[in-house]
N, C-alpha and C positions, 0 to 999 in steps of 0.2 A: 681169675678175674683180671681185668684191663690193671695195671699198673699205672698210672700217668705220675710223674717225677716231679712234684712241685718246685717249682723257680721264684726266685724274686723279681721286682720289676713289675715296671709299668707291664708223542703219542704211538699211535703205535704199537708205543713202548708198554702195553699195560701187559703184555704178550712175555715180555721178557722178565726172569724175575733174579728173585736172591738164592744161588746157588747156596752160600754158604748157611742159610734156612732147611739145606735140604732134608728130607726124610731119608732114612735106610734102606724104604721100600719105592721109586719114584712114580713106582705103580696106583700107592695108595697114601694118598694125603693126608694130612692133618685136615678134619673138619674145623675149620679158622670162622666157621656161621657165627658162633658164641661170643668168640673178641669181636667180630664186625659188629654185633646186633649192641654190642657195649659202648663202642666207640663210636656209635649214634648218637646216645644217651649221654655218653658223660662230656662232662664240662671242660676241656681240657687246658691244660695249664702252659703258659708259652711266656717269653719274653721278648724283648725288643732287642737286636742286637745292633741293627743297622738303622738311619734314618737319612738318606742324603737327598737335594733335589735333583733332579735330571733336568727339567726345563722350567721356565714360566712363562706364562704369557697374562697379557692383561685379563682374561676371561679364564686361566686354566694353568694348577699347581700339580706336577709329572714327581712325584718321588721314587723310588726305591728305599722299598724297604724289606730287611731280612728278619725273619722272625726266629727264634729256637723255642723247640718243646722236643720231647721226648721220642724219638722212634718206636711208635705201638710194638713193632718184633721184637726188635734187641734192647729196647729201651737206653739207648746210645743217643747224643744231642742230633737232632735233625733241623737241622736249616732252612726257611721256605721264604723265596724269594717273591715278593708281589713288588706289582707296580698300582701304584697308588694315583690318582687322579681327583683333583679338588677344585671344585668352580671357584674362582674369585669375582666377587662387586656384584654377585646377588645373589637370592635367598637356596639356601642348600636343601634339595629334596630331602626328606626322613626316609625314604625307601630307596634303597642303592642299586647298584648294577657290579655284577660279576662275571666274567668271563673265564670260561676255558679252551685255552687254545690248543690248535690241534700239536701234534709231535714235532718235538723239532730235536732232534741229536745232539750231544746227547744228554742234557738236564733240561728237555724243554724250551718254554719262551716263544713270546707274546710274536705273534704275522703282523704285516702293514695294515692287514682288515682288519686285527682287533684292536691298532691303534688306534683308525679310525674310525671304530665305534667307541672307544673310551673317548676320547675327543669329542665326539659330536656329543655324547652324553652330557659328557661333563661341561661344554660350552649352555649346555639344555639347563642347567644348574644339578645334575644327578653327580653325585659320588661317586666313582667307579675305579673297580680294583681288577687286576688282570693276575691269575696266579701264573709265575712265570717260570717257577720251577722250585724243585725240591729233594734234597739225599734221599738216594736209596730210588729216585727216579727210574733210571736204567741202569740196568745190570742185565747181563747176557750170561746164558749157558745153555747147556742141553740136558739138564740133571733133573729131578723131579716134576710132576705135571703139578704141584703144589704154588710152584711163584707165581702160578696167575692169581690166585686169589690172595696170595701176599701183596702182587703188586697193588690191586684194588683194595686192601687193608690202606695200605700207606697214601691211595689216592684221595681216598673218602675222609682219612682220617685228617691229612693236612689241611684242608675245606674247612674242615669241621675247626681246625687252628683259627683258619681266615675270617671265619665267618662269627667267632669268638671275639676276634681283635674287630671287625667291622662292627660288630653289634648293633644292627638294624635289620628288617626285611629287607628281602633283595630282589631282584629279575637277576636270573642265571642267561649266559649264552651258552653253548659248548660247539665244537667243531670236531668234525673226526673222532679220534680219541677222545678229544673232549667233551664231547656230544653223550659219550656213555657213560663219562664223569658225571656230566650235569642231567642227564636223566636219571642215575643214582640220588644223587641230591636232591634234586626235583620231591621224588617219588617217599624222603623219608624226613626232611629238614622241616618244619613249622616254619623257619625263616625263611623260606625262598617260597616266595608266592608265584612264583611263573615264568615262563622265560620260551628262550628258542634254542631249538637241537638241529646242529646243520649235519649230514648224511650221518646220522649213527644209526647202529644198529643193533639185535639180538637173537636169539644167547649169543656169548661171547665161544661157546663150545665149535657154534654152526660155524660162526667168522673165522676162527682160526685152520678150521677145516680145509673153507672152500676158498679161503684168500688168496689171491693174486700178486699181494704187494712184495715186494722182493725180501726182504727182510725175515718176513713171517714164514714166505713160502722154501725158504734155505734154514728156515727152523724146524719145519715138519720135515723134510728131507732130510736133516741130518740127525734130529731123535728117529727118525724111522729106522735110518740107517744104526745108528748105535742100539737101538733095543731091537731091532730085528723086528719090527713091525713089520709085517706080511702085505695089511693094503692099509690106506686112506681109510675105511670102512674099521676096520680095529682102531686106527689113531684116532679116527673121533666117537669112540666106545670109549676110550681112556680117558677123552677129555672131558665129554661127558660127567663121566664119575669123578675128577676129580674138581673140575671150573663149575664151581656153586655158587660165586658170588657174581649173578649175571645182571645184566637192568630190567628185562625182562621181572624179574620177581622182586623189585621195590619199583610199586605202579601207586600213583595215589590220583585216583579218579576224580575225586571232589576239584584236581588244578585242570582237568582237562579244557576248561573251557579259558585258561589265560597261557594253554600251551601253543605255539607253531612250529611247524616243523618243514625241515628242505627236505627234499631225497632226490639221488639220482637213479634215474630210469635204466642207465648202462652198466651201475656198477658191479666193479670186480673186484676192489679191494675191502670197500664193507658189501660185500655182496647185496645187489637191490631187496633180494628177497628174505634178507634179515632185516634190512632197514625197514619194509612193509611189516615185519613181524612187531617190530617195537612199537608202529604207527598202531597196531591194532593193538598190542597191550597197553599204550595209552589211552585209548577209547575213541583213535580214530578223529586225533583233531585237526582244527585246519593244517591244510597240506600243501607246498608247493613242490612240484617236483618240476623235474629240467631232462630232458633227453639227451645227456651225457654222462660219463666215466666220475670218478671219484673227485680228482683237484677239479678238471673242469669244473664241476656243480658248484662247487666249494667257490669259484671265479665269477662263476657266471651268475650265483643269487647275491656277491656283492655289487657285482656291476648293473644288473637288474633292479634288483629288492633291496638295495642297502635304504632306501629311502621308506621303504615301506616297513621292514622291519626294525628300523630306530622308530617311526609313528605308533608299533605295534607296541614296543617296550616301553615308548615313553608313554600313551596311551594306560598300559597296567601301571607302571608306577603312579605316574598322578592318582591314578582312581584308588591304590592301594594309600597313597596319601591320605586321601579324604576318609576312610574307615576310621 
């Protein structure tokens, strides 16, 4: 069973994991399904450690704040760093706004588009928190095919922190990496009634596969090289069998109609034709796609659609208001 450590008190990267987690066999993983299916459900216990401002403005209060709760793996103090966003001199939505942003080396941390959507939210009167990073984020090796599914233990479960200490329904964003976060969430939270997934994509087996991005693509190449994997075709046989916690299989049909989603038509780095696979394990909802590459899309539906999808989000929150 899940541990959680009672306390007093008030991207990319999901690829890389925790060596020192590793199994004996790197062939064959720890099935981690039973702690994740836990760490949905339970309630988990965290404190405050940090509280300071960042900025204010007449219409808008910027915090940092650090949280500690417990490391689901080692049960070691884990750290999670959000930024916080609070309208001032009018009435505060009941339904918030969450964001996750894409990768940034190497603990994360919030892009200039997701400042400008906490912004624009929170000048809207919405509440909005950005998770900006958190221990045990990245770690790198080339040792068991097991820390993928560690890394998405420790992504899901520090959400599950946020969204503890937020204690309200939310609209999720995700981006990249973050996109797979928040279609996890999406797909298992009661709390998160809906939101937008910019280029992600599924299974997380096919993406590491056939990825492009430089990073990932000098991580297959060098476990191949150290276990003597023969092709591409065996590596993603391994990965297969051992990357079980994918978004693909936490889908929750009943959101599909307050879900959108971006994808790009070129991509190499979440490959297009995973991104189409998620669209359809969502149940195929509105869709904007762009005929570029991976950051382009990611550029070009802010500079596009950043007006349409803040009407999109704030649109579901109000109406989740009125329920």
């Amino acid at each position: 069973m899940i541990k959680i450590v009672k306390m007093a008190g008030p991207f990319l990267l999901l690829f890389l994991g925790v060596s020192a987690q590793a199994t004996n066999d790197p062939f064959h993983s720890v099935d981690l399904r039973p702690l994740f299916q836990q760490i949905l459900v339970a309630n988990p216990e965290y404190k405050i450690i940090k509280q300071e401002t960042v900025k204010s403005s007449a219409r808008c209060h910027e915090q940092a704040i650090t949280l500690q709760a417990a490391d689901p793996l080692t049960q070691k103090p884990q750290a999670i760093s959000l930024l916080r966003y609070t309208p001032i001199g009018q009435t505060i939505s009941t339904t918030e706004f969450l964001i996750h942003p894409p990768t940034k080396v190497p603990s994360g941390g919030a892009s200039v588009l997701d400042r400008w959507y906490a912004n624009e939210l929170c000048h809207s009167g919405v509440r909005t928190t950005i998770m900006q990073g958190w221990d045990g984020y990245y770690e790198q090796g080339v040792d068991d095919f097991g820390f993928h599914d560690r890394a998405a233990i420790r992504a899901v479960f520090v959400s599950r922190v946020a969204l503890e200490y937020i204690d309200a329904p939310v609209y999720i964003m995700g981006t990249s990496l973050g996109s797979l976060y928040s279609s996890m969430l999406l797909g298992t939270q009661s709390a998160i009634k809906g939101g937008v997934l910019i280029v992600g994509g599924a299974p997380l087996s096919e993406i590491l596969e056939t990825t492009d991005e430089k990073q990932l693509k000098q991580l297959r190449e060098e476990r191949m090289q150290h276990y003597k994997i023969k092709s591409v075709a065996e590596y993603e046989k391994i990965l297969t069998e051992n990357v079980r916690i994918s978004p693909e299989n936490f889908i929750d049909l009943t959101k599909t109609k307050t879900l959108e989603m971006v994808l790009a038509e070129r991509d190499t780095t979440v490959p297009t034709a995973t991104q189409r696979k998620l669209w359809s394990a969502w149940g195929k909802p509105h869709l904007k796609a762009f005929q570029h590459d991976h950051v382009p899309t990611v550029v070009w539906s802010f500079i596009k659609d950043r007006q349409k999808i803040k009407s999109f989000l704030l649109h579901g929150i109000r109406s989740n208001n009125e329920k």
